[in-house]
C-alpha angles and dihedrals in degrees: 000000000000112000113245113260084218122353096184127073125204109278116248149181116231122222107256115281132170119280127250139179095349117195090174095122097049132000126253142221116211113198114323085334119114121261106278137175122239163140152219114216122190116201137183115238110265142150091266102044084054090056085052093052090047097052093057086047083052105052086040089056091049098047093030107033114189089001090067103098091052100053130106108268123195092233135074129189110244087247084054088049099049092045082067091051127091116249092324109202113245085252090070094038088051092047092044098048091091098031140116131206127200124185122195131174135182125191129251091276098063110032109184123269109242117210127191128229090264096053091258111135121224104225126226112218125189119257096007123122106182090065084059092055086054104057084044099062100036085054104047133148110286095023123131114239133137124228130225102221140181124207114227126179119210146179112198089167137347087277099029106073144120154100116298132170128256111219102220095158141342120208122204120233113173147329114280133176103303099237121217128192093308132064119246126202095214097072109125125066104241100218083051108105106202089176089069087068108093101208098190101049116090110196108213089193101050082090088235113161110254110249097207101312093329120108103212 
């Protein structure tokens, strides 16, 4: 098995997006797979989610070369994300069709760090449970929060091979509409700007806590 040239991206923030699937509290198995933590993060085109999008093709062209194009890569286009789902209504197609959708995970060592929109960090502390309530119900589904990410390329076989994200934090940023089992069209506030976020410049003076190296 050839070594990577690179495995690890550039860490970011992402612009703020609504919240799916969240597995911030406690980690989760899917399937046969280990508990992991995660998260689904859906995002409106925009100039910075393209620059994203760019850095991980990027990474998968330096450590893949000509394979590239064909790897596993940790975002769908909305109209990717609603073909896996059953009989989606033309609402959600119509939501999803400029959309993009990022996943990250992180193992049970390194559970993500969860900021609040004020820069305070929820603690985790070992063997409470109420903290984890907490998190759990800061971070639910349909909430608007932004992620601090690493790219990471891997090759686990000859088949198996591509660029994920790493879940280092996740900030909360406001209430949006809860989610239950179904997708919904009406998810963003209209009056919310996410283009006034700049998600590449890390402000060593916001008083923000540091995620790892990544100022979120």
């Amino acid at each position: 098995m050839a070594k990577l040239v690179q495995p690890f991206g550039t860490d970011f923030k992402t612009p703020i997006g609504q919240l799916r699937f969240p597995a911030i509290a406690r980690a989760e198995a899917y399937k046969d797979s280990k508990p992991r933590f995660g998260a689904t993060l859906v995002l409106p085109e925009s100039a910075k989610v393209k620059e994203l999008v760019k850095a991980v093709e990027e990474l998968a062209v330096l450590n893949f070369g000509k394979e590239a194009s064909t790897v596993l890569k940790p975002y769908v286009t909305g109209i990717e994300y609603t073909d896996n789902m059953t009989d989606p209504s033309e609402n959600v197609k119509n939501f999803f069709k400029d959309k993009i959708v990022f996943k990250a995970n992180s193992n049970l060592d390194h559970p993500p760090k969860c900021v609040l929109q004020n820069g305070n960090v929820i603690d985790r502390i070992p063997g409470d449970e109420t903290c984890l309530d907490v998190i759990e119900e800061t971070f639910y589904p349909g909430s608007l929060v932004r992620l601090a990410l690493t790219p990471l390329a891997y090759q686990m076989s000859k088949q198996l091979k591509g660029v994920t994200f790493l879940f280092k934090g996740v900030q909360f940023f406001a209430d949006g509409q809860r989610l239950g089992g179904t997708d919904v069209a009406k998810i963003f506030a209209d009056d919310f700007d996410t283009e006034g976020i700049d998600a590449f410049t890390v402000d060593n003076d916001s008083g923000l806590p540091d995620v790892d190296g990544v100022n979120i």
